[in-house]
N, CA, C and O atoms as a MOPAC input file, in Angstrom:
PM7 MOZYME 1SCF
protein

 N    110.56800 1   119.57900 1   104.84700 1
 C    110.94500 1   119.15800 1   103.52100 1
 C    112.41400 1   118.76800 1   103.52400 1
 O    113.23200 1   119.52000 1   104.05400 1
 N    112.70300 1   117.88200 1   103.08400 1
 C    114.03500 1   117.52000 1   102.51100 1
 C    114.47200 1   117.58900 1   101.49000 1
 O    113.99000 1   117.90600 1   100.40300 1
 N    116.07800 1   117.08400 1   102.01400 1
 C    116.96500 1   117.32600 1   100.41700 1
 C    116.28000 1   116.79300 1    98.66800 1
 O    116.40900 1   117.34300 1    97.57400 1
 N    115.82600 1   115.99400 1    98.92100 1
 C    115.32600 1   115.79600 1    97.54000 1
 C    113.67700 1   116.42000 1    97.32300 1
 O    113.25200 1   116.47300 1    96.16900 1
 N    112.88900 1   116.82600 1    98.33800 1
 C    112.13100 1   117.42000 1    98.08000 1
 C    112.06000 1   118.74100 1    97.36900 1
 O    111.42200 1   118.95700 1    96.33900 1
 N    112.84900 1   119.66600 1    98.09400 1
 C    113.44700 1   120.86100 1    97.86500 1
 C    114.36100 1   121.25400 1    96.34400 1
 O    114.30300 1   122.29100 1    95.68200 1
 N    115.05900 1   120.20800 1    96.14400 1
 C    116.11900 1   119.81300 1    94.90800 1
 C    114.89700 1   119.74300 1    93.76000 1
 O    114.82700 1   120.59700 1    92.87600 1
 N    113.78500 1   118.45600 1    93.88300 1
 C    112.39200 1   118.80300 1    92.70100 1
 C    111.66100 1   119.71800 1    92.73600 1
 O    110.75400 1   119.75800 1    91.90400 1
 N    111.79400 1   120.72100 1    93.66500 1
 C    110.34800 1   121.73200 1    93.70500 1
 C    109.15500 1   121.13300 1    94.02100 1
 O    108.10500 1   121.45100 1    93.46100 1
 N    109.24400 1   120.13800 1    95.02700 1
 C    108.11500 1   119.65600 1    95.54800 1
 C    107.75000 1   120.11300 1    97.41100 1
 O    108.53800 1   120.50100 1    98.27400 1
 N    107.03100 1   119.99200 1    97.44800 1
 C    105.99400 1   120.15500 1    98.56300 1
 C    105.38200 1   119.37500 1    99.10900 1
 O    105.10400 1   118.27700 1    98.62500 1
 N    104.89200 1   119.94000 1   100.71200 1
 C    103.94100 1   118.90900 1   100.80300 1
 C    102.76500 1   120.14100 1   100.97000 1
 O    103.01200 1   121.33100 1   101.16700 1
 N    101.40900 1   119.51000 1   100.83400 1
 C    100.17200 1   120.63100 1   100.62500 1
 C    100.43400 1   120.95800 1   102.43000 1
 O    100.96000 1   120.38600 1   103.38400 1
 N     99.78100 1   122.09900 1   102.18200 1
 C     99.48800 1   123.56700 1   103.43700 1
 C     98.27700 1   122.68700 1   104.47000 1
 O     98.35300 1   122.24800 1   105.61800 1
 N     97.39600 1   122.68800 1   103.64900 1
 C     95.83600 1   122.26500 1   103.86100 1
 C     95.30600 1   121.20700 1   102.85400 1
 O     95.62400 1   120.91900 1   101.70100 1
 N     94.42400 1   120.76100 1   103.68100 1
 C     93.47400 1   120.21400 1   102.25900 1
 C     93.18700 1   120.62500 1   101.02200 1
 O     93.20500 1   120.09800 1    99.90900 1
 N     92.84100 1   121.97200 1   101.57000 1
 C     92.33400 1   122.92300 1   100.56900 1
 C     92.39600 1   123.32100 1    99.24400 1
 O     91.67200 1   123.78300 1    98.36200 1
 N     94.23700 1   122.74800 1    99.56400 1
 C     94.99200 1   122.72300 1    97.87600 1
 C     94.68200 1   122.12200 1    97.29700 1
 O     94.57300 1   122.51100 1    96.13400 1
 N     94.23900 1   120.50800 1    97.66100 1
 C     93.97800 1   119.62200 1    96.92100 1
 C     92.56800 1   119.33800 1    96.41300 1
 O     92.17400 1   118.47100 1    95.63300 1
 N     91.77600 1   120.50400 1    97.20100 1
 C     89.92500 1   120.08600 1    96.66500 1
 C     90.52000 1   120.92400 1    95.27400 1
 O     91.43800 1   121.74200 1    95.32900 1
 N     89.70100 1   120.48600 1    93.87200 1
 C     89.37700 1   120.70200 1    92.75700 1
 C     89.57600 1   119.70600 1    91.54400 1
 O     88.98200 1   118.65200 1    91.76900 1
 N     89.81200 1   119.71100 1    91.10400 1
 C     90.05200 1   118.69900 1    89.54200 1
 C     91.47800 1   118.58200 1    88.66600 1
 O     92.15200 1   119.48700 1    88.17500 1
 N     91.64100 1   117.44500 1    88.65600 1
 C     92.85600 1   116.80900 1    88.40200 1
 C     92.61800 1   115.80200 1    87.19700 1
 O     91.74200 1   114.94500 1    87.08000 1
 N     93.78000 1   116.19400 1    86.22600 1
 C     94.17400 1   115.37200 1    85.37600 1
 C     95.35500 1   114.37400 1    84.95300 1
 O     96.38300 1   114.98500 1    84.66200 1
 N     95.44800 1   112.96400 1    84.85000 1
 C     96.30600 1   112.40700 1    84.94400 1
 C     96.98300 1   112.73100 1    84.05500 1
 O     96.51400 1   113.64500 1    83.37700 1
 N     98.42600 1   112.14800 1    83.60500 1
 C     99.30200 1   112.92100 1    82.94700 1
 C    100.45600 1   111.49400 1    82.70800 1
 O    100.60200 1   110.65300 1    83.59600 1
 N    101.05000 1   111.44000 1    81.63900 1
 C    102.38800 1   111.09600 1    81.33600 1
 C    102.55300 1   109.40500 1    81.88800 1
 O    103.54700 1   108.89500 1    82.40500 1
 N    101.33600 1   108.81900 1    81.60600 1
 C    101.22600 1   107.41200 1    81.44100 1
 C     99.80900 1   106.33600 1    80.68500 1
 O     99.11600 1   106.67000 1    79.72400 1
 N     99.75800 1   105.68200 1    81.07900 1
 C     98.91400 1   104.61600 1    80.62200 1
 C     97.34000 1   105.06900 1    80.45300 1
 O     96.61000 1   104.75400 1    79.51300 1
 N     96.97500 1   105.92700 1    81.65000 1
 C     96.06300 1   106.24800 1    81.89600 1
 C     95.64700 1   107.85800 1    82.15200 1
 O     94.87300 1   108.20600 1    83.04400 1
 N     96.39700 1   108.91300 1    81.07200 1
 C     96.45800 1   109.84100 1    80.90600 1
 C     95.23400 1   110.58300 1    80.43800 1
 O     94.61500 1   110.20800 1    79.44200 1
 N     94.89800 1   111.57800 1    81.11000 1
 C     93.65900 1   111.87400 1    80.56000 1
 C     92.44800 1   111.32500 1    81.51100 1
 O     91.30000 1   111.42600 1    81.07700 1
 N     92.62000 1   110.88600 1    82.48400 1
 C     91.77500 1   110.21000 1    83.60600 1
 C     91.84800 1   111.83100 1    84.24800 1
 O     92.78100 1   112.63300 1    84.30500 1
 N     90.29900 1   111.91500 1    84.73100 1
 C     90.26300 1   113.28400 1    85.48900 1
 C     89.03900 1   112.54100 1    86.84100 1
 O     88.05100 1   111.80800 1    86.87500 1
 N     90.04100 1   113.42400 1    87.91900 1
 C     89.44700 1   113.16100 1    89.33500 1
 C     88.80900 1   114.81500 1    89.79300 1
 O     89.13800 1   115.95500 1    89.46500 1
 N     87.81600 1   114.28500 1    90.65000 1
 C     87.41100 1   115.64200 1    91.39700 1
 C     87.44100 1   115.35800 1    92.53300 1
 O     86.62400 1   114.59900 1    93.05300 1
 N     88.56500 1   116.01500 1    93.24400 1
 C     88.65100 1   115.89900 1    94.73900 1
 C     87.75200 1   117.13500 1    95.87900 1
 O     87.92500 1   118.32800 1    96.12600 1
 N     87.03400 1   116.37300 1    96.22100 1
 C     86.47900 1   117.15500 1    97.18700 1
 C     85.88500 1   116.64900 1    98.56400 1
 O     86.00500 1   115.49100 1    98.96300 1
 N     85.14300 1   117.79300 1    99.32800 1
 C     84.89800 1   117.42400 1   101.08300 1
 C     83.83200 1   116.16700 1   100.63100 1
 O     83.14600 1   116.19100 1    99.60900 1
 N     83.85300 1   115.20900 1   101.50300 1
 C     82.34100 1   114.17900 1   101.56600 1
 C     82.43800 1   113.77900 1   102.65900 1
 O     83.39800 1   113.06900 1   102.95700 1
 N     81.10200 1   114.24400 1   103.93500 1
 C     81.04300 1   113.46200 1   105.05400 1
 C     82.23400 1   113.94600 1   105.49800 1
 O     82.67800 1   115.00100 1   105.04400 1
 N     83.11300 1   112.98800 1   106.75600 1
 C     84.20400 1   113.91000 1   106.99100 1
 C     85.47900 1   113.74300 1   106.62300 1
 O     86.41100 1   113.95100 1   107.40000 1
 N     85.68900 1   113.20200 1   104.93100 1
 C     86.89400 1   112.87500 1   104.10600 1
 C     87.19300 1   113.42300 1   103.57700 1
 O     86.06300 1   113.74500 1   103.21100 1
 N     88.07000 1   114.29300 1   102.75600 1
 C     88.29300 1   114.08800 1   101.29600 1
 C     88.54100 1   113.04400 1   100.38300 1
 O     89.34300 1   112.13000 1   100.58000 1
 N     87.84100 1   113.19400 1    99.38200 1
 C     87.59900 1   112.36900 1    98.41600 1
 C     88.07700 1   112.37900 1    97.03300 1
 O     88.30100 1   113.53600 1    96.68000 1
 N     88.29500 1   111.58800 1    96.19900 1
 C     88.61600 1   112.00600 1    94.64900 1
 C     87.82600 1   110.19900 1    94.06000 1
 O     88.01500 1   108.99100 1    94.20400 1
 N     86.65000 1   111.45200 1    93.17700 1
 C     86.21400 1   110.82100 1    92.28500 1
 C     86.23600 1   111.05600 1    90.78200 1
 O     86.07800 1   112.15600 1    90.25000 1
 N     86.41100 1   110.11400 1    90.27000 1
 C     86.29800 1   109.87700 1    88.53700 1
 C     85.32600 1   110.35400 1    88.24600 1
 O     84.22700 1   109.93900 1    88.61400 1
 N     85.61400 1   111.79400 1    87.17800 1
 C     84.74100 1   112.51600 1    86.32600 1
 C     84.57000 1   112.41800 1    85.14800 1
 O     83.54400 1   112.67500 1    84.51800 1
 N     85.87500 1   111.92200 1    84.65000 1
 C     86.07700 1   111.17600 1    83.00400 1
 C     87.20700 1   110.59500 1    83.39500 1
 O     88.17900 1   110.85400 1    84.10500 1
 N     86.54900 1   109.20200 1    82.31100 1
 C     87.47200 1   108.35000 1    82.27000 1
 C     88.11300 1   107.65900 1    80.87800 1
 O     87.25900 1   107.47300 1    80.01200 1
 N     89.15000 1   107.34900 1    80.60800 1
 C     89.60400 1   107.27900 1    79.45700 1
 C     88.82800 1   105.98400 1    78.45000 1
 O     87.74600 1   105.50800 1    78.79400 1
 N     89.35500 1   105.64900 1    77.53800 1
 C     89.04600 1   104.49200 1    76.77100 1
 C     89.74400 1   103.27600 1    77.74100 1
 O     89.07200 1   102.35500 1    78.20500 1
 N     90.91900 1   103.40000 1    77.92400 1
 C     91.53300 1   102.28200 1    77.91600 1
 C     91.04800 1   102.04500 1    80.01500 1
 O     90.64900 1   100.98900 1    80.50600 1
 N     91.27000 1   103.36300 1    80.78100 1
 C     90.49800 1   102.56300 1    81.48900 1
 C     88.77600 1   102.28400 1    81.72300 1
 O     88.77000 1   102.20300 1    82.95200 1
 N     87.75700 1   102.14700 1    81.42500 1
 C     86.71600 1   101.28000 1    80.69100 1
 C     87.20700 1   100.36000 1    80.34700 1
 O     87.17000 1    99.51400 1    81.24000 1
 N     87.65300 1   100.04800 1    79.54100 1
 C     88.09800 1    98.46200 1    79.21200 1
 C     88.62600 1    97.82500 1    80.36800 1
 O     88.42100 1    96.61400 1    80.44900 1
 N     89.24200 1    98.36500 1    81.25300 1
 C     90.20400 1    97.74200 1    82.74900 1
 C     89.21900 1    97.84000 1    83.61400 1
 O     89.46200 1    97.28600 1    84.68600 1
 N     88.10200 1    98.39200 1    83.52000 1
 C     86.53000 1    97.85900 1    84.47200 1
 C     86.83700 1    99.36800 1    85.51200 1
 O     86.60600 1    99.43600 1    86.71900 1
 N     87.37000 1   100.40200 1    84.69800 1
 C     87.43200 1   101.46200 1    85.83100 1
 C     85.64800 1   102.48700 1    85.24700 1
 O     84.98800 1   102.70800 1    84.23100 1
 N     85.64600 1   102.68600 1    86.23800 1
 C     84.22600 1   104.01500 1    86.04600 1
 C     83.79200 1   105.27200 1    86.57300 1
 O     83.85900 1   105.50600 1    87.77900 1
 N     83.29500 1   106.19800 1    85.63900 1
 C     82.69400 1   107.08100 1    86.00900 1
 C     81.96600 1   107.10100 1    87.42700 1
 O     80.88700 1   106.52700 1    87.57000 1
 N     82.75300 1   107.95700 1    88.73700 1
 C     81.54500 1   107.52200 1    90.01600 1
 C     82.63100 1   107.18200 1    91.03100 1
 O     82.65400 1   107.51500 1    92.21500 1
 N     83.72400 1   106.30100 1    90.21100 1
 C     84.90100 1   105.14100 1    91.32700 1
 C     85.22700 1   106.40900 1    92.08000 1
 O     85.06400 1   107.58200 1    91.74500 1
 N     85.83900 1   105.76000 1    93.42500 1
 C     86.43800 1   106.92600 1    94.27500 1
 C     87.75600 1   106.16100 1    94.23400 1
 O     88.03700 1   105.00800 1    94.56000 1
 N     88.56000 1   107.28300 1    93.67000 1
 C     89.88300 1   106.80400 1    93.00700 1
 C     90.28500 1   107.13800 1    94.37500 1
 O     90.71600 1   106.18600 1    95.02700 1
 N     90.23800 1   108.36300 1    94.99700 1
 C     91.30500 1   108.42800 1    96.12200 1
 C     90.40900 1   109.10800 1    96.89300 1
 O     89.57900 1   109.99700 1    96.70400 1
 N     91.02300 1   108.07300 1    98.34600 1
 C     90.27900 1   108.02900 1    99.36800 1
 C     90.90200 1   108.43900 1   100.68000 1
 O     92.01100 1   107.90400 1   100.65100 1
 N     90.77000 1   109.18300 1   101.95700 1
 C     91.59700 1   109.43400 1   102.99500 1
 C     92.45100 1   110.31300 1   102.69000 1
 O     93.61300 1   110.12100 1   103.04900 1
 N     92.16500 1   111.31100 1   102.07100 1
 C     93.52400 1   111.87300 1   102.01100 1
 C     93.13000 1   112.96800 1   102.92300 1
 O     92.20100 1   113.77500 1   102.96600 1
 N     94.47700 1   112.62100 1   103.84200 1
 C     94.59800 1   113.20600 1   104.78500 1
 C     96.01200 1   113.48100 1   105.46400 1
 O     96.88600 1   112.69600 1   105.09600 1
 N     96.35600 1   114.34100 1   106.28200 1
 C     97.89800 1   114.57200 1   106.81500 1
 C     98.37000 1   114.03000 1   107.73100 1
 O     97.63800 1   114.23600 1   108.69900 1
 N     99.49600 1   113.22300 1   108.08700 1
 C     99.40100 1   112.44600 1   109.60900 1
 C    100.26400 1   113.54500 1   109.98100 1
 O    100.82800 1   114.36300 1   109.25400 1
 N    100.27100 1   113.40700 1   111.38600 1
 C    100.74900 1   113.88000 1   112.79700 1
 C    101.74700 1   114.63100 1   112.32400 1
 O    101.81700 1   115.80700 1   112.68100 1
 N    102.92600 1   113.94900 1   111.22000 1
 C    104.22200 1   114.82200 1   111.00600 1
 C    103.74300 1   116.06200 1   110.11000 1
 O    104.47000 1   117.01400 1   109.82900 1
 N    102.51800 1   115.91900 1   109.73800 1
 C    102.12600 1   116.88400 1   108.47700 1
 C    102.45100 1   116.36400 1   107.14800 1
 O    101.89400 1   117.11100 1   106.34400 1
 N    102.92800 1   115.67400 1   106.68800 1
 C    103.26400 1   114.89900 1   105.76800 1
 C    101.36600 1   113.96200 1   104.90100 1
 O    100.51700 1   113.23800 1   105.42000 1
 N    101.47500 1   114.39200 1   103.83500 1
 C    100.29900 1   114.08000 1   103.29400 1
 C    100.05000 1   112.71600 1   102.52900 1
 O    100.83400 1   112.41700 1   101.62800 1
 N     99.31500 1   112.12900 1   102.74900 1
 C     98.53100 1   110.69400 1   102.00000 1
 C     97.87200 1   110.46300 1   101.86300 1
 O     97.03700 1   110.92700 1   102.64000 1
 N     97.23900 1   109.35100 1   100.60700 1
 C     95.75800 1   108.85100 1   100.96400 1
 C     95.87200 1   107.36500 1   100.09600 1
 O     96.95100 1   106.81600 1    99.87500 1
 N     94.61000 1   106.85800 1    99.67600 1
 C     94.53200 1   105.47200 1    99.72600 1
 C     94.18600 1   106.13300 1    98.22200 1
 O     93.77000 1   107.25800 1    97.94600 1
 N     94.48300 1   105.12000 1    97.45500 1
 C     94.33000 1   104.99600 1    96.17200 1
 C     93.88300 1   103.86800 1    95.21100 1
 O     94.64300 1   102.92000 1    95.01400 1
 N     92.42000 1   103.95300 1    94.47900 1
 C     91.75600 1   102.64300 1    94.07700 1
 C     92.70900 1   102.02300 1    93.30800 1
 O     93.63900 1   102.73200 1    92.92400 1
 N     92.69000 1   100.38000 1    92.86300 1
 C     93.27900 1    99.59600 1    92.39800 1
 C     92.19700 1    98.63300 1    91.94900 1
 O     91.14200 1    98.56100 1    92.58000 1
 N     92.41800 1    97.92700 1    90.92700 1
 C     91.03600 1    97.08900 1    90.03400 1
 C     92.12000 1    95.84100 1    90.02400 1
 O     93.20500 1    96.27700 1    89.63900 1
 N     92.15300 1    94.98100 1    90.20600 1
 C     92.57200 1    93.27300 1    89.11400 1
 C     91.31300 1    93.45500 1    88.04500 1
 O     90.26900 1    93.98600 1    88.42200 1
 N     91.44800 1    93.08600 1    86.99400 1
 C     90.95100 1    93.20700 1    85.96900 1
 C     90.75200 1    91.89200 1    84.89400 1
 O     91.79800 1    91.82200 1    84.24800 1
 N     90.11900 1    91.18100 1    84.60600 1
 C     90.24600 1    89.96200 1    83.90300 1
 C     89.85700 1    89.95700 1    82.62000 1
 O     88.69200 1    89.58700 1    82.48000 1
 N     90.66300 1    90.35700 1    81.22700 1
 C     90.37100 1    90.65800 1    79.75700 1
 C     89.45900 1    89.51300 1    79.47800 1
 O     88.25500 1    89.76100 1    79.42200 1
 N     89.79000 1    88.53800 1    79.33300 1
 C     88.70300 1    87.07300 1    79.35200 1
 C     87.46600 1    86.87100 1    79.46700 1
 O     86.70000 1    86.28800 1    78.70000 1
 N     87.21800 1    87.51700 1    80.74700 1
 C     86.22300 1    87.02000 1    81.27300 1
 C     85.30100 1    88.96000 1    81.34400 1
 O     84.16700 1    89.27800 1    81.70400 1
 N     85.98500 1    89.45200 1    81.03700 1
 C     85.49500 1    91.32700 1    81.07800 1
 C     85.15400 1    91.51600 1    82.56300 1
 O     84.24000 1    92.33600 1    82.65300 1
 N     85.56100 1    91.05000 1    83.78400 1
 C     85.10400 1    91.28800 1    85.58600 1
 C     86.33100 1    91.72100 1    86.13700 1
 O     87.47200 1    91.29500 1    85.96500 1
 N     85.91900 1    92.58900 1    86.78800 1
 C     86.92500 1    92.95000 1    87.36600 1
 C     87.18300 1    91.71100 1    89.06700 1
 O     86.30400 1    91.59300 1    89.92000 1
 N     88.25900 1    91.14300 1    89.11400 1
 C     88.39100 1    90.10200 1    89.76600 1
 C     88.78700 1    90.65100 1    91.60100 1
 O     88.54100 1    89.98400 1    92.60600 1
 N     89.26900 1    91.66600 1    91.56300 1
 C     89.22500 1    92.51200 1    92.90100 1
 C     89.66000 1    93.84900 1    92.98300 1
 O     90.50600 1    94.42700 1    92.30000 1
 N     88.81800 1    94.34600 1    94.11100 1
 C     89.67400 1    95.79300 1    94.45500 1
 C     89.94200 1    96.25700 1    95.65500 1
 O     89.36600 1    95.69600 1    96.58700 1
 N     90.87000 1    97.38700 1    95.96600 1
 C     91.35300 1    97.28500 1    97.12500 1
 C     92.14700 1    98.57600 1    96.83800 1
 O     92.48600 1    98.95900 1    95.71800 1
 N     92.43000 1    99.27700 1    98.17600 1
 C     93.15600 1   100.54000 1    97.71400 1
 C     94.93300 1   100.36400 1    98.03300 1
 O     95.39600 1    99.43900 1    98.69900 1
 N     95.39700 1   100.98400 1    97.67500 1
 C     97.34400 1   101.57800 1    98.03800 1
 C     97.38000 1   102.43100 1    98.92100 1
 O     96.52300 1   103.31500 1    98.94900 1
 N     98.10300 1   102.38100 1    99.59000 1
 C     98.77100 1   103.73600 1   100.10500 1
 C     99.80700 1   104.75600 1    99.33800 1
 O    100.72300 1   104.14400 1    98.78900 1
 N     99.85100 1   106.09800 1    99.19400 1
 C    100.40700 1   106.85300 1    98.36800 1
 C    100.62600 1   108.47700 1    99.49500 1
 O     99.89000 1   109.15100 1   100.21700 1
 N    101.90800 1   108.49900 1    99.11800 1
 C    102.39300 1   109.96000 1    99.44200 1
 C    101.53300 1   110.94600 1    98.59500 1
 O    100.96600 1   110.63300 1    97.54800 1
 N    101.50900 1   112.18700 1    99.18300 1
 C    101.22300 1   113.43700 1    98.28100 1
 C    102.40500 1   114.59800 1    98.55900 1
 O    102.81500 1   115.07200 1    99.61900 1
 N    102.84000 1   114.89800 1    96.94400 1
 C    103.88800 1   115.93000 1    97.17000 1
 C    103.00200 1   117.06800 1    95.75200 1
 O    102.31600 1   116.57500 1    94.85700 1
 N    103.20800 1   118.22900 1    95.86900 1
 C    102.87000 1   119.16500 1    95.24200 1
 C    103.89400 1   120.22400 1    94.32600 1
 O    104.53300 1   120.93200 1    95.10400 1
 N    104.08100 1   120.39300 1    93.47800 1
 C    104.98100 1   121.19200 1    92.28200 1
 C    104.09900 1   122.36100 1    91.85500 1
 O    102.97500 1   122.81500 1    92.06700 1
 N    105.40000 1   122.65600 1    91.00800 1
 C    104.62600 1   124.02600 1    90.45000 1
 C    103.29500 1   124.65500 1    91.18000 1
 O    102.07400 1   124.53900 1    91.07600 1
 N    104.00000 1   125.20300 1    91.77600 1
 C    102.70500 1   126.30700 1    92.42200 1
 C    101.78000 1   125.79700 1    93.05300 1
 O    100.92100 1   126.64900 1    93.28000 1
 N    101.43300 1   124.45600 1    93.60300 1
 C    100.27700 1   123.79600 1    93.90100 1
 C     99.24000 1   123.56000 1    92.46800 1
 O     98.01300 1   123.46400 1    92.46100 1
 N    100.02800 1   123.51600 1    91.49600 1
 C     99.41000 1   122.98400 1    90.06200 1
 C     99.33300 1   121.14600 1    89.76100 1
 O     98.49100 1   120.49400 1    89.14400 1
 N    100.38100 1   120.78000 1    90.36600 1
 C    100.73100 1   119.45500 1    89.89200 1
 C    100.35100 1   118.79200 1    90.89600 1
 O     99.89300 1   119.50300 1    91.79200 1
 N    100.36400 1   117.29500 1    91.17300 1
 C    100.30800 1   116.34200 1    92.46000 1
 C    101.47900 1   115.44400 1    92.43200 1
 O    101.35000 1   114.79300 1    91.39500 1
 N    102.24900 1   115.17900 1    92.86700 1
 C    102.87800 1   113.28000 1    92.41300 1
 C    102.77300 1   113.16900 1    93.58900 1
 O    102.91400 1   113.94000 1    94.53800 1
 N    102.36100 1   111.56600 1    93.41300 1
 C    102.00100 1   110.44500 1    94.14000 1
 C    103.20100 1   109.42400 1    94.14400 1
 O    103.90100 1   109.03000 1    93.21200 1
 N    103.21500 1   109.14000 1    95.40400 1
 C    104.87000 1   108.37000 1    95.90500 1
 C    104.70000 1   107.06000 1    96.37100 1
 O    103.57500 1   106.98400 1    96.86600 1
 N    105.21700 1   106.13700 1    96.43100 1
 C    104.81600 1   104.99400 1    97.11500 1
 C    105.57200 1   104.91500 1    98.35300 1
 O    105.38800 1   104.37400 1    99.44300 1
 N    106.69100 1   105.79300 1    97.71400 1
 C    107.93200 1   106.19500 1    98.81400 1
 C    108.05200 1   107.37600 1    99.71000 1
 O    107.99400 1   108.32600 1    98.92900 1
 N    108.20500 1   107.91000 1   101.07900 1
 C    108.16800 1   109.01900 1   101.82100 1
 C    109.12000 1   109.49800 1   100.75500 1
 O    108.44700 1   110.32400 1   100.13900 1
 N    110.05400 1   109.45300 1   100.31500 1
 C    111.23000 1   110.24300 1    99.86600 1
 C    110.70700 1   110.24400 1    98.26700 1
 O    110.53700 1   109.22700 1    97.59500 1
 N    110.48700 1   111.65900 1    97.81000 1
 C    109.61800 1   111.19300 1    96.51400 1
 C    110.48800 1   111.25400 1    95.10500 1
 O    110.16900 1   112.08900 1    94.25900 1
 N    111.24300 1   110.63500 1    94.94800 1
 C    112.48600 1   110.75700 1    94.04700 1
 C    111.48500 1   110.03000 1    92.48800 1
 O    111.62600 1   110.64400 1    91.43100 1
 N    110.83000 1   109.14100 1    92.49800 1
 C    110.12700 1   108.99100 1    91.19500 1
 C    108.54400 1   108.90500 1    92.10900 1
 O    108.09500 1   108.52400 1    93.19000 1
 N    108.11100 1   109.55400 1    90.81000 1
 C    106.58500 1   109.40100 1    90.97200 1
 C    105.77500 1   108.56400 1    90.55100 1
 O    106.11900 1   108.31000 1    89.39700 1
 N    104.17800 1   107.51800 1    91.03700 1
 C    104.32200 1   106.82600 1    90.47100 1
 C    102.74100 1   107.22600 1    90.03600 1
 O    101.86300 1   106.36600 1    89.98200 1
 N    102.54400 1   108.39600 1    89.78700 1
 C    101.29200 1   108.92100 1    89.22100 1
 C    101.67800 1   110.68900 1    89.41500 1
 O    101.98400 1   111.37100 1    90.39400 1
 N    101.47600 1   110.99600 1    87.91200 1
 C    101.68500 1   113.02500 1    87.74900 1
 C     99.64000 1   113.02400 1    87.81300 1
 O     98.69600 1   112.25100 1    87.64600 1
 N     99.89400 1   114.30600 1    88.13100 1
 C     98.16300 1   115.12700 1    87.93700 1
 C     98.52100 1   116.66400 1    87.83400 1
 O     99.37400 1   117.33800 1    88.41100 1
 N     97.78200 1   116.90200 1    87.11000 1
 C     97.76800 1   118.57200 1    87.19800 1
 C     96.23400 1   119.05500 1    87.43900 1
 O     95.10200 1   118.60300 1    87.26300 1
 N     96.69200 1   119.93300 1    87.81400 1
 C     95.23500 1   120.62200 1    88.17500 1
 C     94.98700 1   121.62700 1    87.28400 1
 O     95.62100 1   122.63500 1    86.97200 1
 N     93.62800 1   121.02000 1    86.82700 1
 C     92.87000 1   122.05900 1    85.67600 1
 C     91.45500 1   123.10900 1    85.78400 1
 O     90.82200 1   123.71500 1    84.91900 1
 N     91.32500 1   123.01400 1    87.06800 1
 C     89.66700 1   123.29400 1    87.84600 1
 C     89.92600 1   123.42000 1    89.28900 1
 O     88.99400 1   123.61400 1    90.06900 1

């Protein structure tokens, strides 16, 4: 962990282990989006258990596997792939999808998640807390 890790009270997870259960998004657009991360085959997985109003309208669904690979590389340092929609209001189709790559850092107690685009996790660009 580093200086700015340490400075937020962030982490990186132990195991997987921390991260199997249920997560709620938090403190943006799409707040209130809840994932259930768990074992499938030989991944972990996070799928959409509820999904908000506003994403339904953005062609997101009940089922999507929001986050995919999450897994630790070599340094121990944690990531995974994260769904992404293009979305077309017009036409109501979603026009493509494709995943991100995203850090995983952990707060409060192994309660929270933020998701980094950056190794150095100074802003987050997705909060979750864990409720399950």
């Amino acid at each position: 962990m580093g200086f700015f890790e340490t400075f937020l009270g962030l982490r990186y997870p132990e195991d997987g282990n921390e991260l199997v259960g249920i997560w709620e998004r938090r403190d943006d657009q799409f707040s209130g989006c809840i994932v259930r991360v768990e074992q499938e085959i030989n991944e972990l997985v996070g799928k959409i258990i509820v999904s908000t109003q506003k994403m339904l309208i953005a062609g997101w669904n009940v089922g999507d596997r929001k986050w995919r690979l999450i897994e630790a590389n070599p340094e121990g340092l944690w990531q995974l792939m994260d769904l992404r929609k293009q979305y077309d209001t017009q036409s109501k189709k979603v026009l493509s999808i494709d995943y991100a790559h995203y850090w995983i850092s952990l707060g409060d107690h192994g309660k929270k998640i933020c998701l980094h685009q950056s190794r150095v996790p100074i802003f987050a660009a997705q909060k979750w807390s864990k409720i399950g």
